[in-house]
N, C-alpha and C positions, 0 to 999 in steps of 0.2 A: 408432486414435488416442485416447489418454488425453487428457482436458479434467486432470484433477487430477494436479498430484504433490505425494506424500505427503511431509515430511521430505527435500526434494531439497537442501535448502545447507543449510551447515552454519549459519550464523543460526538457521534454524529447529529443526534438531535441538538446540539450545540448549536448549528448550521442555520437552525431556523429562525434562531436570532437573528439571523445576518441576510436573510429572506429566502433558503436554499432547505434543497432535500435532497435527501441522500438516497442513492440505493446502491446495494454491495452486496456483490456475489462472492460466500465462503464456500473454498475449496479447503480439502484434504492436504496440510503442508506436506512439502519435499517428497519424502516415500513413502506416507502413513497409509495410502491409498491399496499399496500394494499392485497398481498397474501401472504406473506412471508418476514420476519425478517434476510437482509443479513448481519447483523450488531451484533452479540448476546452478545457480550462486550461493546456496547460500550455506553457514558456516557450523560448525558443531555450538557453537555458542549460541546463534542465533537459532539451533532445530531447538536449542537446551529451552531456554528463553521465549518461545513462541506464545503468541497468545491465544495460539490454537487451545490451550487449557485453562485459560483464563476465565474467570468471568461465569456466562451460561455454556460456553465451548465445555468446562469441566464435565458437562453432562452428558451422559452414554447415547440417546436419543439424538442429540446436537450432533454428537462427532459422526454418527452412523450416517445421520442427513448428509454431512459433509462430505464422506468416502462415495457416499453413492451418487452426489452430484460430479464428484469426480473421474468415477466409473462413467457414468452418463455421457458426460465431455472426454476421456478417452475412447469409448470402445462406439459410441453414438453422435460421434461429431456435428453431422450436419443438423438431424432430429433436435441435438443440442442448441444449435446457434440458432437454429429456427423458434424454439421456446424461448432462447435470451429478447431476440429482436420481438416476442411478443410480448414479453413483458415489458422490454424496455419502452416501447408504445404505448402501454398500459399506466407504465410510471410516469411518462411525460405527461399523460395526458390528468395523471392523479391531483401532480403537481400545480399545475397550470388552474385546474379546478378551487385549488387553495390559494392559490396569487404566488405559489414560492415557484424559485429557479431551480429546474431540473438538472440534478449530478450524478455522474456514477464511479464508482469504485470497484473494477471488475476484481481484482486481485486483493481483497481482504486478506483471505491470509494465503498467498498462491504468488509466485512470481512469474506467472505467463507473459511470453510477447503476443498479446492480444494484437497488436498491429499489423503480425503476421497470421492472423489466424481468419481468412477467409471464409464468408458465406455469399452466394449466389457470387464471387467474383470481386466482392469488399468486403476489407475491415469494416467491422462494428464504427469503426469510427469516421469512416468513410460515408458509410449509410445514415448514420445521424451526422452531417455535420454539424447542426445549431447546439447539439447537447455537448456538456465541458466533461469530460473522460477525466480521472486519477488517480495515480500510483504509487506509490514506493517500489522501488528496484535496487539489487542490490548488481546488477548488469554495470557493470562498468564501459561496455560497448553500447547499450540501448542509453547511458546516462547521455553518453559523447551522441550519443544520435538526437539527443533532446536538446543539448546546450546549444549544438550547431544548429538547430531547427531543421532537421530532418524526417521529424513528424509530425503526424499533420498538428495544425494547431489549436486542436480541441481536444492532445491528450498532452496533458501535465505530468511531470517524473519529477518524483524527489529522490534522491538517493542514500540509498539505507545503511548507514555505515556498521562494521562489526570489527572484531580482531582480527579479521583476517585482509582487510580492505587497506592499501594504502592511506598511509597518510597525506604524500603529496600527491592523490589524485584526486582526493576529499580536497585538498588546498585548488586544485584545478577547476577541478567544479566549481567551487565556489567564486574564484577568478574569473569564472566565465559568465557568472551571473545565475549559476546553477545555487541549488540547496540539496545541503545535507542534512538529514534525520540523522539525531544519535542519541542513546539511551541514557539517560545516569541516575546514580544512586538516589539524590535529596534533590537539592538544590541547585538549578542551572548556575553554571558559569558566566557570568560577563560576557566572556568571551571564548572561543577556544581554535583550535585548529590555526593557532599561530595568529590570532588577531580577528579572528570575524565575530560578528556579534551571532549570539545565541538569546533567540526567541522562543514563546511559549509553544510547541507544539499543540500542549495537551485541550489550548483554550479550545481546540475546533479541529477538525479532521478534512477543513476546506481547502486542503495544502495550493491549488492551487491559485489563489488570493493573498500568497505569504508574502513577503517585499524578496527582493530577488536576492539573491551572493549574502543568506542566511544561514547559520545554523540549527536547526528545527532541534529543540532540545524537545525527547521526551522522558518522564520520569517512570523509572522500571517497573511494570506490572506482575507480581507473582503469579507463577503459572504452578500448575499441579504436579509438574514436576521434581517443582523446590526452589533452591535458590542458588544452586551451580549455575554461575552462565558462564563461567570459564572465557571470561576478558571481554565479551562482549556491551557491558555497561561498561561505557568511561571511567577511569579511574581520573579524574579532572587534576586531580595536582601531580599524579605523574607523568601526564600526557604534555599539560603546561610545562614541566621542566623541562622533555625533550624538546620541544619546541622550540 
């Protein structure tokens, strides 16, 4: 059982235009796992909406890999991080072989504080310092810990806005030079969140190459749930009135 895949959606092979590779560890969202909640933020909208069932996720095989990578990393911690750190060794060195720049995306679909997640005595991110680490969070405490540079700085946070997120700490972030992800219906807005500009997310999954005090728009992916996300996509011209 692979912890990492390399370039698995097309998102991410997007990267390689821009001379970068990806690899990204899928976990079992929030409490699908049934041992453990790798999700602790996040919203009934955003469980509705996940793209945990999107795509090849829809498949029975896929989701099983998933839960059981996440049993692995609960119940097998160390064993765990010991197989991350190999492969991640294994990806740099894939990378490097091709001429592209090595990236990683520990939390595809999982909102871990990998930062805090020790092996031998370091973060992941610690022990590779040269490689660029990336995230979405919907943490509002790990956001504040990013904006102020409190971690180290080869891991990158966007933060993931939903219904249940502030609006003026989505304005904060972005005041600080941080970016927010947010989902919408069709077609991005100009602008939003009271005047920031809103860029393409979808063009690339490099989030941390975006220009700073952005809005990362992404446009909704149907998951196999349906198409209740209960406020989670934008509603852009209701949003723009309150504003």
């Amino acid at each position: 059982m692979n912890i990492l895949g390399i370039d698995t959606n097309a998102k991410t092979v997007k990267g390689r235009a821009k001379g970068f590779m990806t690899a990204i560890t899928y976990l079992a969202p929030a409490r699908v796992s049934g041992v453990m909640n790798t999700c602790p933020n996040s919203s009934e909208g955003c469980r509705a909406a996940c793209l945990y069932t999107s795509g090849r996720g829809r498949m029975t095989p896929i989701q099983e890999a998933r839960v059981n990578k996440t049993k692995f990393f609960a119940t097998e911690r160390k064993a765990f991080m010991a197989q991350l750190h190999k492969e991640t060794n294994a990806f740099i060195k894939k990378a490097n072989r091709k001429g592209l720049i090595p990236c990683e995306r520990l939390n595809g679909t999982s909102d871990i504080a990998w930062e805090k997640v020790n092996h031998e005595g370091q973060s992941i991110m610690e022990h590779f310092q040269d490689l660029q680490f990336y995230d979405y969070t919907k943490s509002t405490k790990r956001m504040m810990q990013f904006v102020n540079g409190q971690l180290r700085s080869n891991y990158h946070l966007t933060y993931s806005w939903s219904e249940d997120s502030s609006e003026d700490f989505a304005k904060e972030v972005l005041s600080l030079g941080g970016n927010v992800a947010a989902v919408y219906w069709d077609d991005f807005p100009e602008t939003d969140f009271g005047g920031f500009e809103v860029i393409n997310g979808d063009a690339h999954d490099l989030r941390f190459t975006d220009p700073r005090g952005k809005v990362v728009g992404l446009k909704y992916k149907k998951s196999a749930a349906g198409t209740e996300t209960l406020g989670f996509v934008r509603d852009v011209e209701t949003k723009n009135e309150e504003n």
